[in-house]
mmCIF file of the N, C-alpha and C atoms, coordinates in Angstrom:
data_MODEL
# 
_entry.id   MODEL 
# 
loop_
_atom_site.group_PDB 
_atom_site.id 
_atom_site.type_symbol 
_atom_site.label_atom_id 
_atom_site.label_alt_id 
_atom_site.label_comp_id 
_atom_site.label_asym_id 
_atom_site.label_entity_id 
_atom_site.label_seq_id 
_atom_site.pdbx_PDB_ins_code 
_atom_site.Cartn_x 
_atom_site.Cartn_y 
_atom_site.Cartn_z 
_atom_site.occupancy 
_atom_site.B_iso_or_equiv 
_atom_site.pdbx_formal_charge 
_atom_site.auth_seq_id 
_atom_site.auth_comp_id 
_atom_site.auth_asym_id 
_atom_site.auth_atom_id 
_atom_site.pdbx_PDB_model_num 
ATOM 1   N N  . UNK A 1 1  ? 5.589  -0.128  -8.601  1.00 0.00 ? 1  UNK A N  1 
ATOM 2   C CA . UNK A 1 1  ? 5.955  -1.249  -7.749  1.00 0.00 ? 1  UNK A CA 1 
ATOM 3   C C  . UNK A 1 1  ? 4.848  -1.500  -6.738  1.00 0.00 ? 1  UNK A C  1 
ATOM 4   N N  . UNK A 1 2  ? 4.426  -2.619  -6.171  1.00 0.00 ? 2  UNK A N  1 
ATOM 5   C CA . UNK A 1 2  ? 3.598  -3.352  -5.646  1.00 0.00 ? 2  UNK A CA 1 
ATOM 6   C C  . UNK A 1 2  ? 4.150  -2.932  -4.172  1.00 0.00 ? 2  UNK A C  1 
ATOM 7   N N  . UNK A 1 3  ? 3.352  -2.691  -3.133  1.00 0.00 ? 3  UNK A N  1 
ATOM 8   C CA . UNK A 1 3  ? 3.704  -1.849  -1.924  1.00 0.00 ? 3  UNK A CA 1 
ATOM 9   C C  . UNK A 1 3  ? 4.053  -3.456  -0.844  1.00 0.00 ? 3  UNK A C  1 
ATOM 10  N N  . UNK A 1 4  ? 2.837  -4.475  -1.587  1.00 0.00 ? 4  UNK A N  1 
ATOM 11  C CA . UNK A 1 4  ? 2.504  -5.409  -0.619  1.00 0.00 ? 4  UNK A CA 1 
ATOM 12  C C  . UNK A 1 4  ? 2.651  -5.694  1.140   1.00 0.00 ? 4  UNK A C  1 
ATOM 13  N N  . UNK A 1 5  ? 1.825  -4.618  1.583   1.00 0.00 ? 5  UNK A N  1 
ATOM 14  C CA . UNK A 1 5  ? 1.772  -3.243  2.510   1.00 0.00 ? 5  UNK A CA 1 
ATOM 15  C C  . UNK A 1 5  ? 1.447  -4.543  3.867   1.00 0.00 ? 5  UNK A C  1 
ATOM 16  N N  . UNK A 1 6  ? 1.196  -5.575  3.344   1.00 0.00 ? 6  UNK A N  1 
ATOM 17  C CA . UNK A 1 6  ? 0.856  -6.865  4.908   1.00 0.00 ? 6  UNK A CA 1 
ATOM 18  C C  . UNK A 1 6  ? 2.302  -7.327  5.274   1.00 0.00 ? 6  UNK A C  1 
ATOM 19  N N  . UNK A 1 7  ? 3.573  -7.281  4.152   1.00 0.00 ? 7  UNK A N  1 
ATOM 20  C CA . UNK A 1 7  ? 4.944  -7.874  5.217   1.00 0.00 ? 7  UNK A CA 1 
ATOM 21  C C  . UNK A 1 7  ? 5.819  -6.747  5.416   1.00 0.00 ? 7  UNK A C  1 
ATOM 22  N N  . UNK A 1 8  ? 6.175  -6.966  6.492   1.00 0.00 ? 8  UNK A N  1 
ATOM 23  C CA . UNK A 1 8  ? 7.419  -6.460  7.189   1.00 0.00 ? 8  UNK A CA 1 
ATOM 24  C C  . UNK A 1 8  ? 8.020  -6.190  6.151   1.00 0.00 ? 8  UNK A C  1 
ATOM 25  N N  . UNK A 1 9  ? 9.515  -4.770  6.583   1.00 0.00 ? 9  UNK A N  1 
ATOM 26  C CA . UNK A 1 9  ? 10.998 -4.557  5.641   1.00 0.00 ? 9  UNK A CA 1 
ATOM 27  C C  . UNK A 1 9  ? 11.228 -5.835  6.118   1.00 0.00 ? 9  UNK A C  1 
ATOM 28  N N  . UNK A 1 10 ? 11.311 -6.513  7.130   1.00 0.00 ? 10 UNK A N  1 
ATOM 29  C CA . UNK A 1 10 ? 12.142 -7.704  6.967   1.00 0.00 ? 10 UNK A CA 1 
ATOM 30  C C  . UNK A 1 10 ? 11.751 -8.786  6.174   1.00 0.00 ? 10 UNK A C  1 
ATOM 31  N N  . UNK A 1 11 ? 10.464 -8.881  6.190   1.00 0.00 ? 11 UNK A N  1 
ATOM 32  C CA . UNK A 1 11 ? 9.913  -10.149 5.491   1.00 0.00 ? 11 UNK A CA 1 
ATOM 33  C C  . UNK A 1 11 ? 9.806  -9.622  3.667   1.00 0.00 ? 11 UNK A C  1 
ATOM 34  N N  . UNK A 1 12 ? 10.459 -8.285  3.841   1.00 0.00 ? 12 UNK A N  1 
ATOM 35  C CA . UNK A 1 12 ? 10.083 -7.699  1.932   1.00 0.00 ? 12 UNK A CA 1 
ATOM 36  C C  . UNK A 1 12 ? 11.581 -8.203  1.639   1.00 0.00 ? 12 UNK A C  1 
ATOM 37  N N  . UNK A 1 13 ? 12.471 -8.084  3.052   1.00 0.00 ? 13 UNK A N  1 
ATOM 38  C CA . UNK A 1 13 ? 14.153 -8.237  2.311   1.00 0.00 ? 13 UNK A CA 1 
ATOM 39  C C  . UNK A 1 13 ? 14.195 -9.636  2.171   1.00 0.00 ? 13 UNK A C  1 
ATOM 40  N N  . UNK A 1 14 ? 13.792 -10.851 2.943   1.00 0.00 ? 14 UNK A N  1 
ATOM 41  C CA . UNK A 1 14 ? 13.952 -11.571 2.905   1.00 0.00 ? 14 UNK A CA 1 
ATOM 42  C C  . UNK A 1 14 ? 13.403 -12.923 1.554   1.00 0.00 ? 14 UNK A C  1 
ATOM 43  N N  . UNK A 1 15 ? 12.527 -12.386 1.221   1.00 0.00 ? 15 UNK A N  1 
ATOM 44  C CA . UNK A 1 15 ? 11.367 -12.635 0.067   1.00 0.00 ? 15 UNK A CA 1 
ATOM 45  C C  . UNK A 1 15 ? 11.860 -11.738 -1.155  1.00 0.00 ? 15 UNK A C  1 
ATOM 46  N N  . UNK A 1 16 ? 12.437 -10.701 -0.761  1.00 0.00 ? 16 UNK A N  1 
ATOM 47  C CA . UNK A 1 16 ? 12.729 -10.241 -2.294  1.00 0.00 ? 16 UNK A CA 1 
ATOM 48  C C  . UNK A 1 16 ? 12.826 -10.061 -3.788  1.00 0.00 ? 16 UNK A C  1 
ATOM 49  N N  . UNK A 1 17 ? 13.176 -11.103 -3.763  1.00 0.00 ? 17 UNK A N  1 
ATOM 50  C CA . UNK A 1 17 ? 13.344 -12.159 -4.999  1.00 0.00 ? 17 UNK A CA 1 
ATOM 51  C C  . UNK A 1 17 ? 11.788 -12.706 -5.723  1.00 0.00 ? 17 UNK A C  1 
ATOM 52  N N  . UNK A 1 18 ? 11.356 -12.964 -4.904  1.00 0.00 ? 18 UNK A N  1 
ATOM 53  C CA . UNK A 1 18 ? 9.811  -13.871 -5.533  1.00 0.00 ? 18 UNK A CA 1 
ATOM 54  C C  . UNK A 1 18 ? 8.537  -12.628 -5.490  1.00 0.00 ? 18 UNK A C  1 
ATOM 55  N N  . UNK A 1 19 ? 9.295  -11.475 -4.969  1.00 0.00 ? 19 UNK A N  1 
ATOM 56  C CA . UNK A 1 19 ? 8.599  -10.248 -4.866  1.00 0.00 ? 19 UNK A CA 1 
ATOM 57  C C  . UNK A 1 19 ? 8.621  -9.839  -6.424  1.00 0.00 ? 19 UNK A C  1 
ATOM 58  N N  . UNK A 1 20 ? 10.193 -9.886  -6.646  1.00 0.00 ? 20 UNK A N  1 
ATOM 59  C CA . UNK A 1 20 ? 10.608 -9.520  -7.777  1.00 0.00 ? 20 UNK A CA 1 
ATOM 60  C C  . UNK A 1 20 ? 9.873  -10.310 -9.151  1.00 0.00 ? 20 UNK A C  1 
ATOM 61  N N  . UNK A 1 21 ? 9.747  -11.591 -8.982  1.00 0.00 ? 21 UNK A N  1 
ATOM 62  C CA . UNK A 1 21 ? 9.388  -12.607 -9.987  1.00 0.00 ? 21 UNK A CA 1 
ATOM 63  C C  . UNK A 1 21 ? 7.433  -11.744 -10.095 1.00 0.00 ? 21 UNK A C  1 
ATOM 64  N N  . UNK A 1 22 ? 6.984  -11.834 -8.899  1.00 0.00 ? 22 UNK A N  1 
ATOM 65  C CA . UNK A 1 22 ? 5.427  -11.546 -9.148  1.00 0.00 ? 22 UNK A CA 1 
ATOM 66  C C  . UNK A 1 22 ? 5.134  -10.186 -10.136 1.00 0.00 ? 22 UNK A C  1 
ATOM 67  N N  . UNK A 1 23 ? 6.307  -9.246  -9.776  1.00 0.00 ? 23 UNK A N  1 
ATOM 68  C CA . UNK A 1 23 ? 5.828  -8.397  -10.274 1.00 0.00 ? 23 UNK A CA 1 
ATOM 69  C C  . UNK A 1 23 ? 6.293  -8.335  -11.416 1.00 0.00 ? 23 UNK A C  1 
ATOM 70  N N  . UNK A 1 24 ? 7.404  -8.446  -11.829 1.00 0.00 ? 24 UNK A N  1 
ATOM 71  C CA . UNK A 1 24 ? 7.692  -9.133  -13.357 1.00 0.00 ? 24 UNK A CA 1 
ATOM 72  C C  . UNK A 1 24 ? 6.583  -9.856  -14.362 1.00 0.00 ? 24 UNK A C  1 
ATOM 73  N N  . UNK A 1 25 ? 6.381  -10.741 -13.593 1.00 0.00 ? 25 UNK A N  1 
ATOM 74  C CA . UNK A 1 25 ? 5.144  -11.145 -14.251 1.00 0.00 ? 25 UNK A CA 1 
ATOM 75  C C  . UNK A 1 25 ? 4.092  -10.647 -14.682 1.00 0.00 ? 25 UNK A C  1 
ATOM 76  N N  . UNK A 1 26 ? 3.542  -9.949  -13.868 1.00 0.00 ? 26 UNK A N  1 
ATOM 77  C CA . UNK A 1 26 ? 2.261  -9.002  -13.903 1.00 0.00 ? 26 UNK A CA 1 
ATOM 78  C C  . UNK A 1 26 ? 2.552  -7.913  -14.998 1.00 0.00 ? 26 UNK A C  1 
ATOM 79  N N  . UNK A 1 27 ? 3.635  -7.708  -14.944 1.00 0.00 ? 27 UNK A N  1 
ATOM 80  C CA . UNK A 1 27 ? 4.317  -6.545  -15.848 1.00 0.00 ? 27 UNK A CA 1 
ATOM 81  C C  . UNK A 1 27 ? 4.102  -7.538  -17.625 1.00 0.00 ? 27 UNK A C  1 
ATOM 82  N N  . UNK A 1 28 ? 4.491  -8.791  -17.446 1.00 0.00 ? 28 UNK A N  1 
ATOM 83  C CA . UNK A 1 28 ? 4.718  -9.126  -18.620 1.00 0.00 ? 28 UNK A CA 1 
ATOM 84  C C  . UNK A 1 28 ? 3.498  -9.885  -19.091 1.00 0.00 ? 28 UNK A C  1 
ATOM 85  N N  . UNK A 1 29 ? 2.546  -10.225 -18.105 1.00 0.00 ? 29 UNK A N  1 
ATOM 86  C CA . UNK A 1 29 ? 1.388  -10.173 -18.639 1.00 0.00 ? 29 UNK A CA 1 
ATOM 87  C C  . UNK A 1 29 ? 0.179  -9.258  -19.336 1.00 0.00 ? 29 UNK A C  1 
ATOM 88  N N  . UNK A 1 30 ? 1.179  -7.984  -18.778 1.00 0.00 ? 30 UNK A N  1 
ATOM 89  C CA . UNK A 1 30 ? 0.265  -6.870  -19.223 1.00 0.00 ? 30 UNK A CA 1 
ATOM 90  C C  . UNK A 1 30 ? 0.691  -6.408  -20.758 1.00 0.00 ? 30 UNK A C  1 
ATOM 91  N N  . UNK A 1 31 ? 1.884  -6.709  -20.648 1.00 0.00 ? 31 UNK A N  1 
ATOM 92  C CA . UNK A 1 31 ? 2.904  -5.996  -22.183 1.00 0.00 ? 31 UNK A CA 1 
ATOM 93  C C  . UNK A 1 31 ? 1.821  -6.337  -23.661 1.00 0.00 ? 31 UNK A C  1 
ATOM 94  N N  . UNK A 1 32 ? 1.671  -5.531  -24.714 1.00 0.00 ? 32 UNK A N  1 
ATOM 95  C CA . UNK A 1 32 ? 1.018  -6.103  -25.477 1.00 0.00 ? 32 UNK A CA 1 
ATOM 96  C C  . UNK A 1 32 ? 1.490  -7.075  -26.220 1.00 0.00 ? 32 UNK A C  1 
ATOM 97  N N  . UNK A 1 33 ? 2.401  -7.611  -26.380 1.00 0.00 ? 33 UNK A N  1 
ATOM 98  C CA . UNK A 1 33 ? 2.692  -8.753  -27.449 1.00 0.00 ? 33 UNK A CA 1 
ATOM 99  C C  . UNK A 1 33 ? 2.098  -10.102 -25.747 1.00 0.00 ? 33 UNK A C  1 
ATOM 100 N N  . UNK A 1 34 ? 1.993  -10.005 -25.362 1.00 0.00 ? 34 UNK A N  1 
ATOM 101 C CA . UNK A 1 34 ? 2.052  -10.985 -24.318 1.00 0.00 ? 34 UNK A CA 1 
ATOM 102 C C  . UNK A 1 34 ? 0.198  -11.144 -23.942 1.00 0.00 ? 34 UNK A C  1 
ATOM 103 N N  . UNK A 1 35 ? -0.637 -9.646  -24.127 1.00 0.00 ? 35 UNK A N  1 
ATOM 104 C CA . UNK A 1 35 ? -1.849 -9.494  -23.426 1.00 0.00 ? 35 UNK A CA 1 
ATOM 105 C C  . UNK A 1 35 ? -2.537 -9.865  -24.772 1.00 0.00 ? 35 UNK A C  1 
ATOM 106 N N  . UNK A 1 36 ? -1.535 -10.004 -26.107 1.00 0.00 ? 36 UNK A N  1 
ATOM 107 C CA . UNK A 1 36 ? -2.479 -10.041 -27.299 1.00 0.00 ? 36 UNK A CA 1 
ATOM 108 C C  . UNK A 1 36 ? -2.905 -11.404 -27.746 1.00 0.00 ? 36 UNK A C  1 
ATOM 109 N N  . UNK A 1 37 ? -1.454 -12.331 -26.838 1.00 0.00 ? 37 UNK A N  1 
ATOM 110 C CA . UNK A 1 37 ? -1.372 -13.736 -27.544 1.00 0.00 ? 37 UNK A CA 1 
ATOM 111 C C  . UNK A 1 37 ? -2.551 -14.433 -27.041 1.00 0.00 ? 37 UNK A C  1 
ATOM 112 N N  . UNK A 1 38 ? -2.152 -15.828 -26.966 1.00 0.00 ? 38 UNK A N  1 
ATOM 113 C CA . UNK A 1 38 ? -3.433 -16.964 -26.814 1.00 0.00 ? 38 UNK A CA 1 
ATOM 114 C C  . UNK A 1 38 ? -3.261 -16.909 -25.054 1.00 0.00 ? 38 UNK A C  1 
ATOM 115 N N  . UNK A 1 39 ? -4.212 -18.042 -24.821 1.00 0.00 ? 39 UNK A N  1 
ATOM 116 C CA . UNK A 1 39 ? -4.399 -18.162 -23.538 1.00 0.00 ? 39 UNK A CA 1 
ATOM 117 C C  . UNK A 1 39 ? -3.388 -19.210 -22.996 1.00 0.00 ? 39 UNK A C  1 
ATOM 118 N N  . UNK A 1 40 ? -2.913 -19.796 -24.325 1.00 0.00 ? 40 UNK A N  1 
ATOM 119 C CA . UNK A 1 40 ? -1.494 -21.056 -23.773 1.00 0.00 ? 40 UNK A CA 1 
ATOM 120 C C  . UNK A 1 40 ? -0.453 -20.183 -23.736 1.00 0.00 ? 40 UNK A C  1 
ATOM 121 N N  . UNK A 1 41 ? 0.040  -19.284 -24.272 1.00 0.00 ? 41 UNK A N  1 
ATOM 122 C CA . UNK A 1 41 ? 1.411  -18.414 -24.157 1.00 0.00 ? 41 UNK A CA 1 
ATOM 123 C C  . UNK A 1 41 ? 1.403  -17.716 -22.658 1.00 0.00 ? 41 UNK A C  1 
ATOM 124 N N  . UNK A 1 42 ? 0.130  -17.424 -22.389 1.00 0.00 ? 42 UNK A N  1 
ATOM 125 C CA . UNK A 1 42 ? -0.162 -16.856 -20.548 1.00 0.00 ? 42 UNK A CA 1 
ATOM 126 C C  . UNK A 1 42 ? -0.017 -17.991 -20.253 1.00 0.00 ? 42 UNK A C  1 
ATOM 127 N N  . UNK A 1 43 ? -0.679 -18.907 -20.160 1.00 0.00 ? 43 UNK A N  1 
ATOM 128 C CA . UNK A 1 43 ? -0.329 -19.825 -19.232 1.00 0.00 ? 43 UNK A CA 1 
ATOM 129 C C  . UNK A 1 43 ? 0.537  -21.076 -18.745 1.00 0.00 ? 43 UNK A C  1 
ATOM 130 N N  . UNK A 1 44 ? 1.590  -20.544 -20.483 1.00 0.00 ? 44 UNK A N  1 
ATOM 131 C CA . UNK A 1 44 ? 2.832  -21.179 -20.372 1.00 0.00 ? 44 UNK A CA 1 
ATOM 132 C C  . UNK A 1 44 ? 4.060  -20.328 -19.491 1.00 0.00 ? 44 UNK A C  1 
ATOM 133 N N  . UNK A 1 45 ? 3.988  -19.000 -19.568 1.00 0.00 ? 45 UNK A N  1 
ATOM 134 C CA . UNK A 1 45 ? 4.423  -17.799 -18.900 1.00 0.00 ? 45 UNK A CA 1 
ATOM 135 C C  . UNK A 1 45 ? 4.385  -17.987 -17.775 1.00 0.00 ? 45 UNK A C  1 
ATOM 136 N N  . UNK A 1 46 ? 2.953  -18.081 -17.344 1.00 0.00 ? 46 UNK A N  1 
ATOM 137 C CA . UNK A 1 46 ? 2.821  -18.435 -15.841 1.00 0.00 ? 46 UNK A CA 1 
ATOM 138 C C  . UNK A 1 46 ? 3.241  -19.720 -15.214 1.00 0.00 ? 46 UNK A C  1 
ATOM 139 N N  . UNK A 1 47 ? 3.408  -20.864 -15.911 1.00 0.00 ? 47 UNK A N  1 
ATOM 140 C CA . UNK A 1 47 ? 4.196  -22.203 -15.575 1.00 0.00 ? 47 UNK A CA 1 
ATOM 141 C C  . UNK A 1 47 ? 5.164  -22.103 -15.377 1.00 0.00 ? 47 UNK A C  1 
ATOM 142 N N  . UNK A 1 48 ? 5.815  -21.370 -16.197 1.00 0.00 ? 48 UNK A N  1 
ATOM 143 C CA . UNK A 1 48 ? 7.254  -21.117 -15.920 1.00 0.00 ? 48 UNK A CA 1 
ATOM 144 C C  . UNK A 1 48 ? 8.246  -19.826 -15.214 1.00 0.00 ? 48 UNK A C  1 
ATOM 145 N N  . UNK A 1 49 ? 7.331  -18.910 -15.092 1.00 0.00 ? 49 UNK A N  1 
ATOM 146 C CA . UNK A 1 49 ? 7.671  -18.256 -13.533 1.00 0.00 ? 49 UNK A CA 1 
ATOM 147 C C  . UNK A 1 49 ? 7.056  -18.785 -12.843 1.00 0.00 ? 49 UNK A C  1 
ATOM 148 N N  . UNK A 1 50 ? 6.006  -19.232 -12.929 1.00 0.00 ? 50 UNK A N  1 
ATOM 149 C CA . UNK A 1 50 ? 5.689  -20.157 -11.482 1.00 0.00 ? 50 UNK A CA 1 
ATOM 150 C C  . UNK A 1 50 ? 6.623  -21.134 -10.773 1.00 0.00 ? 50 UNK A C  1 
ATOM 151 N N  . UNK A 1 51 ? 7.374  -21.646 -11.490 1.00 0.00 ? 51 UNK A N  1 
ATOM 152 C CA . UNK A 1 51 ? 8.165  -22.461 -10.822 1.00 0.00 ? 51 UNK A CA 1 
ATOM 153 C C  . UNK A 1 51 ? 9.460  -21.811 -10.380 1.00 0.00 ? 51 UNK A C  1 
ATOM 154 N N  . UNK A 1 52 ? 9.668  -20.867 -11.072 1.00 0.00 ? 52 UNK A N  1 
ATOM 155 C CA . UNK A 1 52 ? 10.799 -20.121 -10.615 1.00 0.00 ? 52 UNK A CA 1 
ATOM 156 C C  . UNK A 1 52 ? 10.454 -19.787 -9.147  1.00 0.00 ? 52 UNK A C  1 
ATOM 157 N N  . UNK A 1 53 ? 8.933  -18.756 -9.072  1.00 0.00 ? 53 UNK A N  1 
ATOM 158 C CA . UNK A 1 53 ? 8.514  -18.309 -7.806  1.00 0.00 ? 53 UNK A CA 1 
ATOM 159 C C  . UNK A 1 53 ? 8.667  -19.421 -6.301  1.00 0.00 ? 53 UNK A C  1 
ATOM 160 N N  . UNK A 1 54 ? 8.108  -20.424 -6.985  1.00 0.00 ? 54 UNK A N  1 
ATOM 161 C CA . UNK A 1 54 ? 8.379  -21.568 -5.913  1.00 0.00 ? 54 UNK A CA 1 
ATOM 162 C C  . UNK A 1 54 ? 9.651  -21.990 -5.297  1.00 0.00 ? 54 UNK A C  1 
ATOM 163 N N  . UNK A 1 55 ? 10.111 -21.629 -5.869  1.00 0.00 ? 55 UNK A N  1 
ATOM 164 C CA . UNK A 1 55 ? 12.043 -22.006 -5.894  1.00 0.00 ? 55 UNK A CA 1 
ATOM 165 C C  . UNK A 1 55 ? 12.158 -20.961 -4.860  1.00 0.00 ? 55 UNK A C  1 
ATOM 166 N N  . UNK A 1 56 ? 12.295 -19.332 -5.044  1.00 0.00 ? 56 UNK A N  1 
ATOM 167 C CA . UNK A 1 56 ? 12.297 -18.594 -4.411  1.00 0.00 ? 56 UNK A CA 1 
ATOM 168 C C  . UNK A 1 56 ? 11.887 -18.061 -3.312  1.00 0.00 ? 56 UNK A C  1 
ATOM 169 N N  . UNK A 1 57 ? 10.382 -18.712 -3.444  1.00 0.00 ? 57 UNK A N  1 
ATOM 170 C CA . UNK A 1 57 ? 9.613  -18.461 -1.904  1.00 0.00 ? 57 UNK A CA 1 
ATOM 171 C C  . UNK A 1 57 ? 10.434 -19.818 -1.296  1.00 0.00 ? 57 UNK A C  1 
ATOM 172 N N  . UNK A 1 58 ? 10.432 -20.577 -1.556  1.00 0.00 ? 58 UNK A N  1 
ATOM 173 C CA . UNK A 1 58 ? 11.063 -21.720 -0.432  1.00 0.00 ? 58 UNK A CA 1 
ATOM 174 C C  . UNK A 1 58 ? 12.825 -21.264 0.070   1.00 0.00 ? 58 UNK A C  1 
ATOM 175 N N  . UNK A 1 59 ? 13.116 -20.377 -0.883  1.00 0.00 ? 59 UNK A N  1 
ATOM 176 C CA . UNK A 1 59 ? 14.750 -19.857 -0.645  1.00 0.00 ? 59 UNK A CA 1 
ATOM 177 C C  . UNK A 1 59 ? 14.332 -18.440 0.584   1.00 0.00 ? 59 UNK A C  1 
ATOM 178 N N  . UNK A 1 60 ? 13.136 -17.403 0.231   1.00 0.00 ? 60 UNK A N  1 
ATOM 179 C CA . UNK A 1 60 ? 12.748 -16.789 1.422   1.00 0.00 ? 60 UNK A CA 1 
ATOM 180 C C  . UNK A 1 60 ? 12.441 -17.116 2.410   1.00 0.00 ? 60 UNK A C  1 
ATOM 181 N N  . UNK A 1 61 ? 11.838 -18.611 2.656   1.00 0.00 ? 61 UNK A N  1 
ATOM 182 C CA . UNK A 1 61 ? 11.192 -19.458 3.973   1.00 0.00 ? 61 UNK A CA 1 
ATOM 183 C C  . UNK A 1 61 ? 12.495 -19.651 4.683   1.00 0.00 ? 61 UNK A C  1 
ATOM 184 N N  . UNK A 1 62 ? 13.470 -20.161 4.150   1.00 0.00 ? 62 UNK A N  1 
ATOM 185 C CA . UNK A 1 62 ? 14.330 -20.633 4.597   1.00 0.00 ? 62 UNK A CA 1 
ATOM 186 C C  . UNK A 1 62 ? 15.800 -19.177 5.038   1.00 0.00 ? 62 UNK A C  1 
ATOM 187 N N  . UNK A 1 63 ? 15.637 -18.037 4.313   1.00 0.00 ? 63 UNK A N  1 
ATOM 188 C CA . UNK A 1 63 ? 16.363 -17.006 4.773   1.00 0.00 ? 63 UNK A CA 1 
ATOM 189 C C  . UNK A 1 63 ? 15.582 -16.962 5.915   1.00 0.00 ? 63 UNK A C  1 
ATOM 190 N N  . UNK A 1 64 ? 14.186 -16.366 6.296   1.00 0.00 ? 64 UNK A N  1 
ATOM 191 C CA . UNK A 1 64 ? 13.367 -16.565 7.550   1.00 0.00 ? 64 UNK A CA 1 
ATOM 192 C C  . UNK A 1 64 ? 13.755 -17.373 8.488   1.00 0.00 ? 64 UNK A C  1 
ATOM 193 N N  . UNK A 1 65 ? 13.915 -18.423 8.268   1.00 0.00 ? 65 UNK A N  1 
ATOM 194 C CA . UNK A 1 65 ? 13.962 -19.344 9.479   1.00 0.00 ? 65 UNK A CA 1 
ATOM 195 C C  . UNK A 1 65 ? 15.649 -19.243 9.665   1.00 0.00 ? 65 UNK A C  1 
ATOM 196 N N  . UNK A 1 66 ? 16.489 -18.789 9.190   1.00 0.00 ? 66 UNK A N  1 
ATOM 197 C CA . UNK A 1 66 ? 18.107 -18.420 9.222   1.00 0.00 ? 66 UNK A CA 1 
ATOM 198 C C  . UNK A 1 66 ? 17.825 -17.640 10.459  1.00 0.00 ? 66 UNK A C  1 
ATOM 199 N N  . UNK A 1 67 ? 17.090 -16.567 9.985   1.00 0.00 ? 67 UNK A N  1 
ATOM 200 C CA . UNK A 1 67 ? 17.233 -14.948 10.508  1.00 0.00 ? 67 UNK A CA 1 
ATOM 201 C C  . UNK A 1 67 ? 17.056 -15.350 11.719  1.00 0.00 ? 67 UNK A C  1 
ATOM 202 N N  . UNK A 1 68 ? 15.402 -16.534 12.120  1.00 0.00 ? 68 UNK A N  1 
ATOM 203 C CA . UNK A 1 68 ? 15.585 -16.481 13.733  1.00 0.00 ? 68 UNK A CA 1 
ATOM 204 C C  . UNK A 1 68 ? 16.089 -17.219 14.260  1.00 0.00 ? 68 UNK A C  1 
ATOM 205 N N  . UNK A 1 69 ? 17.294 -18.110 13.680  1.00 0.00 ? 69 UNK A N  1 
ATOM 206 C CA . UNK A 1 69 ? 18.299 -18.849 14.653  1.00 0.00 ? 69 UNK A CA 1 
ATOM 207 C C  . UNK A 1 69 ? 19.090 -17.623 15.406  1.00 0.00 ? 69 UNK A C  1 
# 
């Protein structure tokens, strides 16, 4: 697991999720049926957790800005 040692426990609980998606990814970019294919299957992979990630970091921005009301 990825330490990503620059945020806070609070900013790791709050982000969680897109923590979760990055490293998933990285994981499944590495897998060999995935590291063997073409360069469109990566970078269809990555389109489409990418957008997931985006979803999620904007759902962590917004737990953030909860937390300091």
């Amino acid at each position: 697991m990825t330490s990503f040692k620059k945020l806070s426990e609070e900013q790791r609980r709050q982000y969680a999720e897109a923590i979760d998606i990055i490293e998933n990814l990285i994981a499944q970019l590495s897998e060999s049926d995935v590291a063997q294919g073409t360069l469109g299957d990566a970078e269809a992979l990555i389109r489409q957790e990418g957008m997931n990630l985006t979803r999620k970091l904007k759902e962590g921005y917004l737990n953030q800005q909860n937390d300091r009301e």
